[in-house]
DODOSE-496467 format. One record per residue (C-alpha): residue in one letter; y, x, z. Coordinates in steps of 0.25 Angstrom, whole numbers, always signed. Layout:
BEGIN
@kedo=A&north=Y&east=X&up=Z
...
***
This chain:
BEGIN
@kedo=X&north=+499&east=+451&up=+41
@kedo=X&north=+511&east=+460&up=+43
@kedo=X&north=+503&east=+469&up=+50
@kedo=X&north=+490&east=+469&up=+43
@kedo=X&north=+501&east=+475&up=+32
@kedo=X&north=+505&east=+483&up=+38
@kedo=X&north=+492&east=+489&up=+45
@kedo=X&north=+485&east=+489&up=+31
@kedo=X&north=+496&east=+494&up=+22
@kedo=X&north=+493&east=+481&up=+12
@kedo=X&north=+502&east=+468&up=+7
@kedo=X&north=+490&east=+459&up=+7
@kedo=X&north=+483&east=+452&up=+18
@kedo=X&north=+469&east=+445&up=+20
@kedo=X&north=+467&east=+432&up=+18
@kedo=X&north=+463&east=+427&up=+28
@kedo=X&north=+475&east=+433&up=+37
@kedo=X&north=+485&east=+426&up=+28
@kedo=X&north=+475&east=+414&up=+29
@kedo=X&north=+478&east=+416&up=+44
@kedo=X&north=+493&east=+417&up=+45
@kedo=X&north=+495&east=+402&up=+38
@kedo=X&north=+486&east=+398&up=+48
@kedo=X&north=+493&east=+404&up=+60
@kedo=X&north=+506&east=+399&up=+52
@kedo=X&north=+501&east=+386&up=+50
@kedo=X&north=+496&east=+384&up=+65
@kedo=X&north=+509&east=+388&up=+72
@kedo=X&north=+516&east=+378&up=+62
@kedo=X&north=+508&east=+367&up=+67
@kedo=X&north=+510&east=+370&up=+83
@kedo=X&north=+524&east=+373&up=+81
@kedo=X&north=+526&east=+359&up=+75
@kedo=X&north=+517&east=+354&up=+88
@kedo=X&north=+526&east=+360&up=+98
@kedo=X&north=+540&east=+358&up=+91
@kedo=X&north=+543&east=+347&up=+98
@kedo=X&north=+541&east=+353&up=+112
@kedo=X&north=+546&east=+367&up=+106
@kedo=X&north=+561&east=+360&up=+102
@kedo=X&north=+563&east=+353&up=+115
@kedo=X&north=+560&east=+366&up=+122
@kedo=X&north=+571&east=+373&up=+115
@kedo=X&north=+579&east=+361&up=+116
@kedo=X&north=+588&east=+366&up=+130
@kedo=X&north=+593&east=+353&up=+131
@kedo=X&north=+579&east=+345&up=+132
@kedo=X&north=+573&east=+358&up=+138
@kedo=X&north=+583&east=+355&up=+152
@kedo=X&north=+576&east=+341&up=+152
@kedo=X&north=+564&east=+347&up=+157
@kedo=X&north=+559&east=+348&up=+172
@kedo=X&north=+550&east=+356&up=+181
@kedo=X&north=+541&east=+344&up=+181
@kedo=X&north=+532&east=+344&up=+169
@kedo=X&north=+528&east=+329&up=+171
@kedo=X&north=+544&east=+324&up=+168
@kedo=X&north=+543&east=+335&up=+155
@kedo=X&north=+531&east=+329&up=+150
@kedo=X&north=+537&east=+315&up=+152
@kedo=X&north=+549&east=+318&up=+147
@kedo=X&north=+547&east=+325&up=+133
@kedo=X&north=+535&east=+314&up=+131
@kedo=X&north=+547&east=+302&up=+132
@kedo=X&north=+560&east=+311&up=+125
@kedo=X&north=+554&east=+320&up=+118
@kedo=X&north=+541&east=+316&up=+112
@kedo=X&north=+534&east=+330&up=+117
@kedo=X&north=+520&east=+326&up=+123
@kedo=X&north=+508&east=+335&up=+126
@kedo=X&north=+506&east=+338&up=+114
@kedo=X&north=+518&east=+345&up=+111
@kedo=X&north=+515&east=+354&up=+124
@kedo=X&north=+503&east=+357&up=+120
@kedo=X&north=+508&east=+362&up=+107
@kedo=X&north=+518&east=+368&up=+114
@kedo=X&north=+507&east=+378&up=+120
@kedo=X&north=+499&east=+380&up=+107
@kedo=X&north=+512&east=+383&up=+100
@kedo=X&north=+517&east=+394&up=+109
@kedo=X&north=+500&east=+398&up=+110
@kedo=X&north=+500&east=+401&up=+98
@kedo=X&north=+514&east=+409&up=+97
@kedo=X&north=+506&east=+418&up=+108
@kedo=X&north=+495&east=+420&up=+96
@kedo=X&north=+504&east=+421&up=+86
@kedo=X&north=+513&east=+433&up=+93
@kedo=X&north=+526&east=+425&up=+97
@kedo=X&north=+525&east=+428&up=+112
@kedo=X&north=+539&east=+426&up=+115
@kedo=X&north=+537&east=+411&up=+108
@kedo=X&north=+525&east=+409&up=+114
@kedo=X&north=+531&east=+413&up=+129
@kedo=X&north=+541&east=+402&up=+128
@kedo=X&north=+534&east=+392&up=+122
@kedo=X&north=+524&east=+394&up=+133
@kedo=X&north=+533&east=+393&up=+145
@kedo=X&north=+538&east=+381&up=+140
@kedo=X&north=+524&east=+376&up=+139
@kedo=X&north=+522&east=+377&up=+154
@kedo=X&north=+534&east=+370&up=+157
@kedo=X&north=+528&east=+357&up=+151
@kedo=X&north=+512&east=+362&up=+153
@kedo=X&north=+505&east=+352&up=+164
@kedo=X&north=+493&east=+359&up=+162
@kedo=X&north=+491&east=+370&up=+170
@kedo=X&north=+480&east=+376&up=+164
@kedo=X&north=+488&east=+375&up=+150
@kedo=X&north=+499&east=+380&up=+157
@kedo=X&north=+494&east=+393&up=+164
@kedo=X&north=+488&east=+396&up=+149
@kedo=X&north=+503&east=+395&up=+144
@kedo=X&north=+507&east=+404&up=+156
@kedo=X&north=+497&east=+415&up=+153
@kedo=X&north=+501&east=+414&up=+139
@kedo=X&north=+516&east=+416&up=+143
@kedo=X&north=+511&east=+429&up=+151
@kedo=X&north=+505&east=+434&up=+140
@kedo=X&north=+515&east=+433&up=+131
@kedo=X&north=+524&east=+438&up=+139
@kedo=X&north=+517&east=+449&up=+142
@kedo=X&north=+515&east=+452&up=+125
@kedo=X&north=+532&east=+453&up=+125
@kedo=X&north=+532&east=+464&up=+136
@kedo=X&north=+540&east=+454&up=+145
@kedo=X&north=+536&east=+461&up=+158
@kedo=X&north=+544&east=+451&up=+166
@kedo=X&north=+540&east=+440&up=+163
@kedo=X&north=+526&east=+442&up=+162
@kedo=X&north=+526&east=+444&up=+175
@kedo=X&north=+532&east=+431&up=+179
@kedo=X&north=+521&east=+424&up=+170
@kedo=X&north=+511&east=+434&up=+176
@kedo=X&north=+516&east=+429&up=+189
@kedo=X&north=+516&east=+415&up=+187
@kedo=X&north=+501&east=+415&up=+183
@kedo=X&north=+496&east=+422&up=+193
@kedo=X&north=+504&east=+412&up=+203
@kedo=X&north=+495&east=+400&up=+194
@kedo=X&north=+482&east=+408&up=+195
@kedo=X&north=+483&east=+408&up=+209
@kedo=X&north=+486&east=+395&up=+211
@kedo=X&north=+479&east=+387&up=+203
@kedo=X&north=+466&east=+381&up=+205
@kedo=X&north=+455&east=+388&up=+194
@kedo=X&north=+443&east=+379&up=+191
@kedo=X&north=+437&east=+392&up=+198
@kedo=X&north=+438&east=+406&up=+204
@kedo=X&north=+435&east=+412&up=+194
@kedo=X&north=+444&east=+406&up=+183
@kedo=X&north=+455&east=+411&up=+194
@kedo=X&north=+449&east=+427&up=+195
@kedo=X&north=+449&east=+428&up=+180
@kedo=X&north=+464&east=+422&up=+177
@kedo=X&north=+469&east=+432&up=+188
@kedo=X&north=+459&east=+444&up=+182
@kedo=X&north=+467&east=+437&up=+167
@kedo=X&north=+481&east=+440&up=+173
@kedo=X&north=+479&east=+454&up=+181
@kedo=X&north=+475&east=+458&up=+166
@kedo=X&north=+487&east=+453&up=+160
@kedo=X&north=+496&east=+459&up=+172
@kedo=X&north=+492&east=+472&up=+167
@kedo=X&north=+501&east=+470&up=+155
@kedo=X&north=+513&east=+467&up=+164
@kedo=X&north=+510&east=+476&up=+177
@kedo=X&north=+511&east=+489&up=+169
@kedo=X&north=+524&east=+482&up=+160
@kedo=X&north=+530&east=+479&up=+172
@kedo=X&north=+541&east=+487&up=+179
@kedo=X&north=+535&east=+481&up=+193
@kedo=X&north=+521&east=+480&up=+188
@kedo=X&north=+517&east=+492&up=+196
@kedo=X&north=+518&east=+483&up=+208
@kedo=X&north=+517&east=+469&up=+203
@kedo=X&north=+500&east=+474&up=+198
@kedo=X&north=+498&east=+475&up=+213
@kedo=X&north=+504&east=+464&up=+219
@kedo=X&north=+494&east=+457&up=+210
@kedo=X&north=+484&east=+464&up=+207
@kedo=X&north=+482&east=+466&up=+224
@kedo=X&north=+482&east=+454&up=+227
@kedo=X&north=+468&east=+448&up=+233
@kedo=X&north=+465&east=+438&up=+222
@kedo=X&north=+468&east=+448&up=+212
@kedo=X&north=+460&east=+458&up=+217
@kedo=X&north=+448&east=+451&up=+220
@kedo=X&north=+448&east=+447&up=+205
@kedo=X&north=+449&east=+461&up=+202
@kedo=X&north=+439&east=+466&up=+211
@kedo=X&north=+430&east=+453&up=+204
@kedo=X&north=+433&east=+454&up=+188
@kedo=X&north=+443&east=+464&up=+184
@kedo=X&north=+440&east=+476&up=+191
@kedo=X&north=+447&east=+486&up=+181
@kedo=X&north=+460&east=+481&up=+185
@kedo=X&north=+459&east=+489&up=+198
@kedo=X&north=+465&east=+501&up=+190
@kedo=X&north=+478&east=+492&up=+187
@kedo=X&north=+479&east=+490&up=+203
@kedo=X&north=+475&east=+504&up=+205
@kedo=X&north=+484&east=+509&up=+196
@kedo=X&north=+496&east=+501&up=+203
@kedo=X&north=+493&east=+506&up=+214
@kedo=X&north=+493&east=+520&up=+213
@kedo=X&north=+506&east=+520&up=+205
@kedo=X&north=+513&east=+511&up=+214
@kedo=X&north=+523&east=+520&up=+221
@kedo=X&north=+523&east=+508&up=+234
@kedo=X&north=+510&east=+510&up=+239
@kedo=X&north=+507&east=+498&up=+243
@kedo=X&north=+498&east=+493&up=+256
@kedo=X&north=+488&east=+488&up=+245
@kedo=X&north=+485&east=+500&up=+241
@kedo=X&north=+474&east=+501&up=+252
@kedo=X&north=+468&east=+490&up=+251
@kedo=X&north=+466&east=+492&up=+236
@kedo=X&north=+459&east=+506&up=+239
@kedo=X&north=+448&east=+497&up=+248
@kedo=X&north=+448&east=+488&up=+232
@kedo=X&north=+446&east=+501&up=+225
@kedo=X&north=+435&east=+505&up=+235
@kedo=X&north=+428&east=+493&up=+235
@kedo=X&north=+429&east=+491&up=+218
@kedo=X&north=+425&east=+508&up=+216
@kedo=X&north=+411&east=+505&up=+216
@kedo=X&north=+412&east=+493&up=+203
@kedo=X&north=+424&east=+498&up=+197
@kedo=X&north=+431&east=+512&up=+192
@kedo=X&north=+442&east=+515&up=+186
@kedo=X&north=+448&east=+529&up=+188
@kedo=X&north=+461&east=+524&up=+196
@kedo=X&north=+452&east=+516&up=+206
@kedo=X&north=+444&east=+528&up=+207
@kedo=X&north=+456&east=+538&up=+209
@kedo=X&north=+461&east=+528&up=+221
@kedo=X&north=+446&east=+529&up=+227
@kedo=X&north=+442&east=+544&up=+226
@kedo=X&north=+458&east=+546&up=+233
@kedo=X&north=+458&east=+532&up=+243
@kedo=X&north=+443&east=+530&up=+246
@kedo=X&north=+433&east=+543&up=+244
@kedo=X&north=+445&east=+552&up=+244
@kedo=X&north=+438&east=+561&up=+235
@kedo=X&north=+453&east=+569&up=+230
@kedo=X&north=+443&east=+575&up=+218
@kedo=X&north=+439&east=+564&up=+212
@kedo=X&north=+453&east=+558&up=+214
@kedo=X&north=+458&east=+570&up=+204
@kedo=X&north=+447&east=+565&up=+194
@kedo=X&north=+452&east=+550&up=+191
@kedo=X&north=+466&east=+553&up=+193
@kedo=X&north=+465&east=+562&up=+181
@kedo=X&north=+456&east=+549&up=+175
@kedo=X&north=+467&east=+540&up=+180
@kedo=X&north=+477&east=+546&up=+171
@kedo=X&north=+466&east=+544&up=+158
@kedo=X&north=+465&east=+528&up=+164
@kedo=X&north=+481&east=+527&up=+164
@kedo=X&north=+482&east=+533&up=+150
@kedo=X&north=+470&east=+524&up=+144
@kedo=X&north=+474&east=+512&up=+151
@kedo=X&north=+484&east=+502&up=+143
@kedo=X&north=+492&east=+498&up=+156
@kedo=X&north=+492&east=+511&up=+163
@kedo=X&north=+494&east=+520&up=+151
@kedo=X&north=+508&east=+514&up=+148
@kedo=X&north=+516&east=+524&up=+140
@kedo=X&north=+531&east=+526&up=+142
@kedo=X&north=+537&east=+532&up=+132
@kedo=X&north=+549&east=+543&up=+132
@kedo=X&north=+554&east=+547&up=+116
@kedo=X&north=+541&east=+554&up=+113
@kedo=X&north=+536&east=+555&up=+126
@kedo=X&north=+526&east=+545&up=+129
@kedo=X&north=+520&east=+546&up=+145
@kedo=X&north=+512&east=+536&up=+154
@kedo=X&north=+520&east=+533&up=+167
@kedo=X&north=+508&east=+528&up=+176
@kedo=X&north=+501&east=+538&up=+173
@kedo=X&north=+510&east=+548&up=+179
@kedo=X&north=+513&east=+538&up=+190
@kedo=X&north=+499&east=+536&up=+192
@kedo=X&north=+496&east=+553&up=+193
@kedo=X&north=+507&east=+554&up=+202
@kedo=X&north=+503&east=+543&up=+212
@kedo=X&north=+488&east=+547&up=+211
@kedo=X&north=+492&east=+561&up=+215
@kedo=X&north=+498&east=+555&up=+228
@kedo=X&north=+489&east=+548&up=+232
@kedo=X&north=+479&east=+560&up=+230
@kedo=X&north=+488&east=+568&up=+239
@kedo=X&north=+491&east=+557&up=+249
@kedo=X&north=+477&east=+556&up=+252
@kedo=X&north=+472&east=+569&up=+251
@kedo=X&north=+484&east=+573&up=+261
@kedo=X&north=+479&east=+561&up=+270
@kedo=X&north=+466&east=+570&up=+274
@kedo=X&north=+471&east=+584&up=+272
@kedo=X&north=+481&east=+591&up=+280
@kedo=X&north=+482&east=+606&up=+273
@kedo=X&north=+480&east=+604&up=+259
@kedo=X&north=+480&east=+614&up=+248
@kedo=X&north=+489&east=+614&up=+236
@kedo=X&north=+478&east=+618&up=+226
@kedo=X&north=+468&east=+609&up=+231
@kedo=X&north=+479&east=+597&up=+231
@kedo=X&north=+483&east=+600&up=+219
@kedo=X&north=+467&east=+601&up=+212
@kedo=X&north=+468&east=+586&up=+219
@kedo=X&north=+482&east=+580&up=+211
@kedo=X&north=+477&east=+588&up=+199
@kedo=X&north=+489&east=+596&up=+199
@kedo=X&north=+491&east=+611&up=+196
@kedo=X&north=+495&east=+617&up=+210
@kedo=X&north=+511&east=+618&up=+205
@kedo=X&north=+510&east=+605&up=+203
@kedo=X&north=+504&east=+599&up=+214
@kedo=X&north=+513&east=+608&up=+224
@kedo=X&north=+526&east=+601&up=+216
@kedo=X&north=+520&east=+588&up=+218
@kedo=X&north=+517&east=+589&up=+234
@kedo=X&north=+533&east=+595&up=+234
@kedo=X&north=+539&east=+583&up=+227
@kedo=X&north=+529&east=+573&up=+236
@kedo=X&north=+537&east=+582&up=+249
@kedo=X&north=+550&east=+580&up=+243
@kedo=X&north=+550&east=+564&up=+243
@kedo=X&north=+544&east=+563&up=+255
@kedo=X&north=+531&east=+557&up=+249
@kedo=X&north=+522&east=+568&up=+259
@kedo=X&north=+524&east=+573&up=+271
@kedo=X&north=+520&east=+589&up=+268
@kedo=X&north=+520&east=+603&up=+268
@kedo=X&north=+517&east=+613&up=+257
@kedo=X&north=+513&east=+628&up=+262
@kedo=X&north=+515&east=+636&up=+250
@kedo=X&north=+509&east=+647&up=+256
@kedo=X&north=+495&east=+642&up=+258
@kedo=X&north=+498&east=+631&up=+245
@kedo=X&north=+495&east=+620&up=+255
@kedo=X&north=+502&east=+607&up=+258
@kedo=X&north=+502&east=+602&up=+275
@kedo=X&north=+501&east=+587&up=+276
@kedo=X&north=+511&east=+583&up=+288
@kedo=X&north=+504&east=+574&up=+297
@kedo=X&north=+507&east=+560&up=+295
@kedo=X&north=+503&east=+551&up=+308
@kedo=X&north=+502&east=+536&up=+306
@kedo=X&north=+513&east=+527&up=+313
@kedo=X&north=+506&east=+517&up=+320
@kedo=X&north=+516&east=+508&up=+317
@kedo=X&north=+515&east=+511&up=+302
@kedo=X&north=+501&east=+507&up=+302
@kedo=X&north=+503&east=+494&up=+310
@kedo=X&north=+514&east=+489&up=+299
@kedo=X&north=+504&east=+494&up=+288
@kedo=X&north=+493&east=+487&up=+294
@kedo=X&north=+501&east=+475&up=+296
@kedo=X&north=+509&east=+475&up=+284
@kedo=X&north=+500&east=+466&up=+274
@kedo=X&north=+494&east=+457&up=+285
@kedo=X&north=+504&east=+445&up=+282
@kedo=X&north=+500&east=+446&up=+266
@kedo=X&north=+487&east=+446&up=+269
@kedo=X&north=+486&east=+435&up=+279
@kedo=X&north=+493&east=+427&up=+268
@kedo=X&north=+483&east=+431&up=+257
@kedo=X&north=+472&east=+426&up=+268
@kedo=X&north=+479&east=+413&up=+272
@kedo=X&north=+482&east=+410&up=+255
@kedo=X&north=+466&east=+412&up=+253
@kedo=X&north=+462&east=+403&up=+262
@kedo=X&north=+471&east=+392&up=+260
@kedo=X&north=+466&east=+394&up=+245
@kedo=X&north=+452&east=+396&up=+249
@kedo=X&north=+454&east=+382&up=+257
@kedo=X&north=+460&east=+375&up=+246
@kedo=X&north=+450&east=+378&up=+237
@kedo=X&north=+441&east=+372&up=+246
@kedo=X&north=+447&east=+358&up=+246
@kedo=X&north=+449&east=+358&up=+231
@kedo=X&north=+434&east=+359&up=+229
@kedo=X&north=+433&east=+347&up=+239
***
């Protein structure tokens, strides 16, 4: 009501809003009186240390001392439900955790758990949402779905609602691959949620550690071009898979429209009047590089003009941005200033080098194997 005032300049309100909010009153009244009992306990510190981690003693104990029975969970639930509806997330948030610490339901309980994420998620506490994040995931995964696909959906559910603490996050950067990579995650990608490639690409490129992943989500990117195209995707083919360096220069200046456009990657950061978007400069930057990594990988003697064309750079610019890469040791070059040219240094693999990388991710991978069949097989003797 305060804000249809405000919005239309005007003291009186309709009717049938004013009807509304002696409803909404009248409703919360009634559950708060339903979860009192459970509620006055709980904020009790002295009762609250009688309970224990098993649920079955708490049930049996507020039942006998304290007359609180299912009932009064129950309304506990669609006391802090409908906090969540009214705008009280921080009421809500509690009400709910202390819900699962009596919930015997499991599916009532990971509903709770979802509805702590999102209300934490509503407050901006980046932290803590990703312990709730975490600890859904850990259900999801673990626990047996009435069917396959029930599972697919609730991980597509919390890959979307990451998005909202991966690009928050001060480690989101990283902590979008380590989930969004993995194979259950990605095959449910691949299947339902295609458009979510940008996020894991994005990561990716951004992410100064470039991980051993990387490679095998190029072969991903390949495989999904044909049914799937966003312009970062397409920037990681034309540099990784057709190595087409025009094309590349094409979508990365579309990247950087994607990144503006997008309401994760287009976070602003605001200086005093100054207002900038930091992953997109970190994206240019990175997508340069990798550009000028591979275009170095197949040419020995390139030309300053033509490299710069490639980075769409001005040639200043681009000769600058080769020095800084000399200077921290990031290539291994020469410029010739007389014929504007840059000479690649060879750069012989180490046997030993490629064994180690070749090696590296056999022992998680072996463990993904083993995990999947000891799923696969108990999956088989529940149906029996």
């Amino acid at each position: 009501m305060d804000i249809h005032r405000a919005f239309y300049h005007a003291e009186d309100v309709p009717q049938d809003m004013v009807d509304r909010r002696a409803e909404v009153v009248a409703r919360l009244k009634a559950l708060e009186e339903g979860a009192s009992p459970l509620v006055n306990f709980l904020q009790n510190e002295n009762a609250y240390q009688e309970l224990r981690a098993e649920k079955q003693y708490n049930l049996q104990m507020l039942n006998e001392r304290y007359q609180i029975g299912p009932e009064q969970i129950e309304a506990l639930y669609q006391y802090a439900k409908f906090q969540f509806e009214c705008g009280n997330y921080s009421g809500a948030a509690d009400y709910l955790y202390l819900y699962r610490t009596l919930c015997t339901n499991s599916e009532r309980s990971l509903s709770a758990l979802w509805g702590k994420l999102a209300a934490e998620i509503l407050m901006q506490n980046w932290d803590i949402a990703l312990e709730e994040l975490n600890r859904v995931k850990e259900i999801i995964d673990s626990k047996s779905f009435s069917s396959p696909l029930n599972q697919v959906q609730n991980r597509i559910w919390l890959m979307h609602w990451s998005l909202f603490i991966f690009f928050n996050h001060d480690n989101g950067r990283t902590q979008i691959i380590d989930l969004f990579n993995q194979d259950k995650y990605l095959n449910a990608i691949q299947t339902s949620a295609p458009h979510l490639l940008r996020y894991l690409a994005t990561a990716f490129v951004v992410n100064k550690r470039r991980r051993p992943q990387f490679k095998d989500f190029i072969k991903v990117i390949q495989q999904e071009q044909y049914s799937y195209e966003d312009p970062i995707t397409e920037f990681l083919a034309c540099v990784y898979v057709k190595y087409d360096f025009d094309a590349a220069q094409q979508k990365m200046r579309e990247c950087e429209e994607v990144i503006l456009n997008d309401p994760f990657l287009g976070k602003r950061a605001e200086e005093g009047n100054f207002a900038s978007v930091p992953l997109r400069d970190e994206f240019l930057e990175n997508a340069r590089l990798f550009i000028f990594e591979t275009y170095c990988r197949i040419h020995q003697r390139i030309d300053m003009g033509v490299l710069a064309e490639k980075l769409n750079l001005n040639y200043e610019e681009a000769e600058r941005w080769i020095v800084n890469l000399i200077r921290t040791s990031k290539l291994d070059a020469k410029i010739d200033s007389k014929t504007g040219t840059v000479l690649m240094e060879p750069n012989q693999p180490n046997v030993y080098e490629q064994l180690i990388d070749h090696t590296k991710a056999l022992s998680g991978r072996t463990y993904k194997l083993v995990s999947q069949l000891l799923e696969h097989a108990q999956t088989q003797q529940a149906a029996r």
